[in-house]
N, C-alpha and C positions, 0 to 999 in steps of 0.2 A: 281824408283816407289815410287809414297808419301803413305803414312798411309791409305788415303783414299782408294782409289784404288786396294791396296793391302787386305783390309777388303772386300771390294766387292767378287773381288775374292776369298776370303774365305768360301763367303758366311753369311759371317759376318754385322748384321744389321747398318746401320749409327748410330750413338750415337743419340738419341733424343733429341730434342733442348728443350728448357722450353719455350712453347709457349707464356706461361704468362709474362715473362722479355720481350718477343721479342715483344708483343702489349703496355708494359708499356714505354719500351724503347722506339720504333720505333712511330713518329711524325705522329699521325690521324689526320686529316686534316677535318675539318667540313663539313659535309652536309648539312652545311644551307645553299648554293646557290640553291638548292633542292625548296628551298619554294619559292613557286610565289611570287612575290610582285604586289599587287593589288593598283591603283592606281584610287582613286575620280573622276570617269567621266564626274563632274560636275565644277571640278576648272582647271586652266590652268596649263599643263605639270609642267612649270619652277615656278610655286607658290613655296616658300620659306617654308621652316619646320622649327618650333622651336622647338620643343621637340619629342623625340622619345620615347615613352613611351614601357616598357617591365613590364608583371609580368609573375611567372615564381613559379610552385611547382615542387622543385626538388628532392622530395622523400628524406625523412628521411633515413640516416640507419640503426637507429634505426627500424623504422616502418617497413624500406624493409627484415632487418632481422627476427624480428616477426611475419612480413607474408610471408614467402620465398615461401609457396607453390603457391602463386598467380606468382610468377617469375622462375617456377622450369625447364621452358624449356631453359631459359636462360642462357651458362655457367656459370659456379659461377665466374668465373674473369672477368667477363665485369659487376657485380653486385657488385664488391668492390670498397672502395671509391673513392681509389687511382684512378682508370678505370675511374669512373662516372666522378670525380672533372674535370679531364681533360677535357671529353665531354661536360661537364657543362661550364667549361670555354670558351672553342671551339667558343662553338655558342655565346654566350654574347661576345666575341673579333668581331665576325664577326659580330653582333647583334649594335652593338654598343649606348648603348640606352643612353640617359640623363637622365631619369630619372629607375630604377629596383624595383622592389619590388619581391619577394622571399617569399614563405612558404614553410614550415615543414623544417627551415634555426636551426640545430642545433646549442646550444649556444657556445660550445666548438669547432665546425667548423668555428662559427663564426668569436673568438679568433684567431687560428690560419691558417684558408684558405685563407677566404672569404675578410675580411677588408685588408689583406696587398698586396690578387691580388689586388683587387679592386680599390686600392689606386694607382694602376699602370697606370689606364684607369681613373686617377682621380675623382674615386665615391667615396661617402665617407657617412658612413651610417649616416640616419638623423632619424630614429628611431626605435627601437627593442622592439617585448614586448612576452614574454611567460607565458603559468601561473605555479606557482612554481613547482607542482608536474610534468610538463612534460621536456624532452630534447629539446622539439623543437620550433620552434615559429613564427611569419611573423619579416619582414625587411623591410625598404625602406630606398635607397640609391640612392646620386642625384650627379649629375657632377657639380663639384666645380667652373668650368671656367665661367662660366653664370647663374646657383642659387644659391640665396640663401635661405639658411632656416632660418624660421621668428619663428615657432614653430612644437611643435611634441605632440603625446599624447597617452600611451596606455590603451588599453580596455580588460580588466577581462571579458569574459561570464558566470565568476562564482561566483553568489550568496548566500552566503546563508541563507537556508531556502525560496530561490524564488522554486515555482515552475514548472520554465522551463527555465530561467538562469542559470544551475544546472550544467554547462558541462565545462571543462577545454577549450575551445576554444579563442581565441584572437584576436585584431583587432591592427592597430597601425596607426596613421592621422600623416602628417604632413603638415604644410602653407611654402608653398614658394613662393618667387619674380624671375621673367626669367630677366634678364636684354637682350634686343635684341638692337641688333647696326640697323639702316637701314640708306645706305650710299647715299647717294641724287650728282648727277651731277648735279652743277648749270654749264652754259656756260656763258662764258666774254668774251668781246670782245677784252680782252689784256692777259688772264688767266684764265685755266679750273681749279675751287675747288672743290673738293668733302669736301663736308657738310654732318659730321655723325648726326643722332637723333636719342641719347638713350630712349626708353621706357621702362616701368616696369609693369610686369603682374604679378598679384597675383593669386594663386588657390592655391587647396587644396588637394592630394592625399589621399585615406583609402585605405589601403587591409586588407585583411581576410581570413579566413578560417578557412568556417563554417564545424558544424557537419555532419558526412558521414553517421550516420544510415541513410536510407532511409524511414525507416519507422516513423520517426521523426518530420516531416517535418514543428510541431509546434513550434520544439525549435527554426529550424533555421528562422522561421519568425522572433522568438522575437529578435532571433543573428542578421540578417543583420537589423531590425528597429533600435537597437540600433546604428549600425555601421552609418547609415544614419542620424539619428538624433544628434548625435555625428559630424556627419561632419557638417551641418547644425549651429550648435552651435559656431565651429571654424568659421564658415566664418563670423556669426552673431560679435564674438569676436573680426575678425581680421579687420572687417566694421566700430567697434563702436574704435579700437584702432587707426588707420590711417584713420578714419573720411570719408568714403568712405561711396558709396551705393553697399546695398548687392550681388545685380545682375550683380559689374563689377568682382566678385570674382567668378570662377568658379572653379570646384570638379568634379575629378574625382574616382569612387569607383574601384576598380578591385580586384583579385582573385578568389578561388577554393571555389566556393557557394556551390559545390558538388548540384545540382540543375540543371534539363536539360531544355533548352529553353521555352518549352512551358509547363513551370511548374507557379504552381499561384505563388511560391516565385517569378519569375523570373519580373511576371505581375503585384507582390506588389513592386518592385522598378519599373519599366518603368511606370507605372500608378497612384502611390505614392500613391493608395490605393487599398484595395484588399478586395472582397465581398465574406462570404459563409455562408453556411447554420450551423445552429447553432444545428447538430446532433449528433448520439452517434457513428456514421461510424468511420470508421479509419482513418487515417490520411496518407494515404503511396501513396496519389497520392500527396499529395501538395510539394512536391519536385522532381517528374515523374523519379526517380530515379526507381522504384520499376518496370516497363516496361523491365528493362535493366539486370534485376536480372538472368534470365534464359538463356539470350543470352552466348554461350557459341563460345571462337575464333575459328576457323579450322584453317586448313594446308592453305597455298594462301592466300586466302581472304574471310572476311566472310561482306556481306553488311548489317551492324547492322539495317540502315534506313530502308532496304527492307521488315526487318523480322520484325521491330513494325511496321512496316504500310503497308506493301505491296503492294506498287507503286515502283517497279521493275523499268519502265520506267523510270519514273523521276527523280528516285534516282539515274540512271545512269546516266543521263545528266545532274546534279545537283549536282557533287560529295563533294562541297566542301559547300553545303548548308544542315543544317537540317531539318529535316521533321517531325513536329508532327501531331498527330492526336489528335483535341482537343478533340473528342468523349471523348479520355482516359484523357486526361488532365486535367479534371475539377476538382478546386481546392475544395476538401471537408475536412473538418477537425471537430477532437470531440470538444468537448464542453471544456475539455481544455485550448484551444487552445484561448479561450474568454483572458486567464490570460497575453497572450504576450503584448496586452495593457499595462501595467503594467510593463514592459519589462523596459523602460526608467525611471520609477519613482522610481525605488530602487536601482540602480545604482551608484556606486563612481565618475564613470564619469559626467561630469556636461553636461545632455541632457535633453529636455525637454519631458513631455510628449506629447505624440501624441492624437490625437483625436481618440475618438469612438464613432459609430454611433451604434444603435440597429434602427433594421427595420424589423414592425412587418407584416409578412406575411396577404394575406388577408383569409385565413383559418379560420370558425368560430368552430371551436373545442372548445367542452367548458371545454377538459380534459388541467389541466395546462399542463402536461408532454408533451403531441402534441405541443400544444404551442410554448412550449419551444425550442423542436424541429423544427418547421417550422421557428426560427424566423432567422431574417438576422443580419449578424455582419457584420461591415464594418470598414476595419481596415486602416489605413493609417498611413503616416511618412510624418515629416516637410521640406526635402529638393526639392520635387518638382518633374516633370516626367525628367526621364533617357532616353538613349540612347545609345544603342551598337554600336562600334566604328567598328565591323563588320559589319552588319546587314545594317550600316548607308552604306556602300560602295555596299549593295547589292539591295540599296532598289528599282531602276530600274529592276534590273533582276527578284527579288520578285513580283510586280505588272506585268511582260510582266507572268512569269509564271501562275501566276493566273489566267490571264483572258486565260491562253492557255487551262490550264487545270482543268479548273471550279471547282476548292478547296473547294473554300467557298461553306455553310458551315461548309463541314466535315474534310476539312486540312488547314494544316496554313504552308506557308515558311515564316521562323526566321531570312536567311542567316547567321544563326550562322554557324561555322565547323561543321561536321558530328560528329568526337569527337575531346576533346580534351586529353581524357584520358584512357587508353586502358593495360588493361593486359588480364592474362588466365580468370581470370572469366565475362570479356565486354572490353563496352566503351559504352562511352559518351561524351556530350560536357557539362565539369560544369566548367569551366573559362570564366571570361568576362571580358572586359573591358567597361566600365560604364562612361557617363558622361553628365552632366547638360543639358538639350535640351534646355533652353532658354538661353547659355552663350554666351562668341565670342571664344569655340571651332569648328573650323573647322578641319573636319578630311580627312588630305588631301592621305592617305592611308593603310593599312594594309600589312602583312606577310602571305598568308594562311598559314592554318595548311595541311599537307602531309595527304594523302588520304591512304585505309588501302593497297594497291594494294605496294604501294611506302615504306611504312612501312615494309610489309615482303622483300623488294628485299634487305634486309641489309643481307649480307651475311658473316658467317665466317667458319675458318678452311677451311683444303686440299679439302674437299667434297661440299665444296659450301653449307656448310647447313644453313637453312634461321629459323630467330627465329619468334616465335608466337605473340609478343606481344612485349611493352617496361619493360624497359630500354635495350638495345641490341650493341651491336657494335658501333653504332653511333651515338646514342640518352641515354642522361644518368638520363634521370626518366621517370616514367612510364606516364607523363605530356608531353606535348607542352607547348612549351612559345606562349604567345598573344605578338603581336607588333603591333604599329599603332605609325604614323606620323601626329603630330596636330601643327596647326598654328592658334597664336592669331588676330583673325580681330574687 
């Protein structure tokens, strides 16, 4: 009779295992085959990808410790580092991207996690920037076998005495060259050669991440204009260095804008300028964060699209598109908010400023204060309209919905994710991927993001218990990664 056996009959409990060593131990296996891969309905199957682009906010631990009550349904050992790092690496092995970029990338993880995995998958970071009083900061890191890096650059969003540059947040650029092989069969009629032509692509990657108040939503205009005008500057730089013209250099911006689709931040980068009324209102729509304030998760699933806008319907047949309602969208901001002009011209970084227009209502008030209030600001940035690397993949499905279900004009499909971000107190979609609309990026597809249904079925322990929100068993920050596949034409 062995030990075991014999406690049974005792009546005697089995010893308790440490569940904890046995999920650190025991090899988890990613769940990113989970995510669709969506594919450009408009280029041919077998089109060629050059770069794989991933960004990627992996939750601080610092941050996730300081705010544990947003993760309290979570066990606490699937919220330690050791658990996360692995899930994080998980998906980026399976992810495989050429080029990564990373926020809230602590600098002491950096040291010893993040650069000697990553050197294994041959990335190699090409630029770090934080501001000193914080742990944490963005990264970009690029695959060594076919770019290279030309330069890098980081950005401070903190001024001072600016104010609304005023907040520890950071940006970080870097110029790089793709070198791409394309291998040409010439036929002879005594000998087949293949003939390689090396080419050389230059662009420019920024990420970011901007301020989370929601109600903020002027700082972060003057944050991502600088991040913009700032790239804009590189490519101007890397044009006049290698004698080139501006428009064969293409910029891609991405990151945690903390900003939801049909927000006016989102309409000052794709439009490269942004109009509003020059009032004493608040400002807590111009980020549309503040819609998302009350939504609170359930047990299953809770359909965040249905409860801001209440198109039930469509949001079920649309799970992987968001849905605003511009009614509530409309970007107003105080008078403040005049000052984000000014954003690039006080700056260490070398950016230029931006234009500003005043445009005077036609209201004959002859009280100045009215005036002042009625009048138009119109803000804009030097790099030109943008492009979601999303949004670009769904812009078919966008147009057949619209005319189905007569949107315009009280809604708007973004084909952004529903979210990209999600714990106990919401979600949202504030990640993007961003890039040049006049350049030769072609986006030959994307990664969805997991819809919330998919989210809760992560399950752990003997009881099958299912968690509320991320970071969870199989997902190790309270983020999704963006992925999109682009080739230079």
């Amino acid at each position: 009779m062995n030990f075991t056996t014999h406690q049974r009959q005792q009546g005697r409990p089995r010893p308790r295992q440490n569940h904890r060593q046995n999920h650190r131990q025991n090899h988890r296996q990613s769940k990113f085959h989970q995510r669709t891969y969506q594919r450009n309905p408009h280029i041919h199957p077998q089109t060629k990808t050059d770069l794989r682009i991933m960004t990627y906010n992996i939750l601080s631990q610092q941050l996730l410790d300081n705010h544990s009550h947003l993760y309290n349904r979570t066990p606490r050992y699937m919220l330690e580092w050791d658990f996360r790092f692995n899930n994080l690496t998980q998906e980026i092995l399976a992810a495989k991207p050429s080029i990564l970029c990373l926020q809230e990338i602590e600098f002491d993880q950096l040291q010893t996690h993040w650069i000697p995995f990553l050197k294994t998958i041959h990335l190699e970071i090409a630029s770090f920037k934080k501001h000193g009083t914080r742990t944490d900061g963005c990264a970009i890191f690029y695959n060594t076998n076919n770019i290279v890096k030309l330069f890098d650059q980081g950005i401070d969003f903190l001024i001072p005495n600016h104010p609304l540059l005023n907040r520890a947040n950071v940006a970080c650029l870097a110029c790089f060259q793709y070198k791409s092989r394309k291998t040409k069969n010439s036929k002879n009629t005594t000998t087949n050669t293949n003939t390689t032509k090396h080419s050389t692509q230059t662009f420019v990657i920024a990420t970011t991440h901007l301020l989370f108040n929601p109600k903020r939503g002027d700082i972060k205009l003057a944050q991502i204009q600088l991040v913009l005008n700032a790239t804009k500057d590189m490519i101007s730089a890397v044009a006049q260095s290698f004698e080139v013209n501006e428009s064969q250099i293409s910029a891609i911006i991405c990151g945690d804008f903390n900003s939801t689709p049909g927000s006016g931040i989102l309409s000052f980068c794709k439009d490269s300028k942004l109009q509003f009324n020059n009032n004493n209102r608040t400002v807590t729509n111009l980020s549309g964060q503040t819609i998302y304030q009350d939504l609170k998760p359930r047990r299953k699933s809770v359909d965040i699209a249905q409860l801001a806008v209440g198109t039930s319907q469509l949001c079920n047949e649309t799970k992987y598109m968001y849905i605003v309602d511009t009614n509530t969208a409309t970007a107003t901001t105080s008078s403040t908010a005049t000052a984000a002009t000014a954003a690039t011209t006080t700056t260490t970084a070398t950016t230029t400023a931006t234009g500003t227009q005043r445009k005077k209502s036609s209201s004959s008030n002859n009280n100045n204060n009215n005036t002042r209030k009625n009048e138009m600001i119109e803000i804009s940035h030097s790099l030109g309209e943008l492009t979601s690397a999303y949004s670009k993949i769904y812009s078919d499905q966008i147009e057949l919905l619209k005319n189905q279900n007569n949107l315009q004009p009280t809604g708007e499909l973004t084909g952004e994710p529903m979210i990209t971000q999600y714990h106990l107190h919401g979600g949202c979609c504030v990640d993007y991927i961003l890039y040049t609309s006049n350049s030769n990026i072609q986006i030959n597809g994307i990664v969805e993001v997991l819809d919330l249904n998919r989210i809760h079925q992560a399950k752990y322990g003997t009881k099958n218990r299912t968690t509320d929100s991320l970071p969870n068993k199989f997902w190790g920050s309270d983020h999704f990664s963006l992925i999109t596949d682009i080739s230079f034409v």
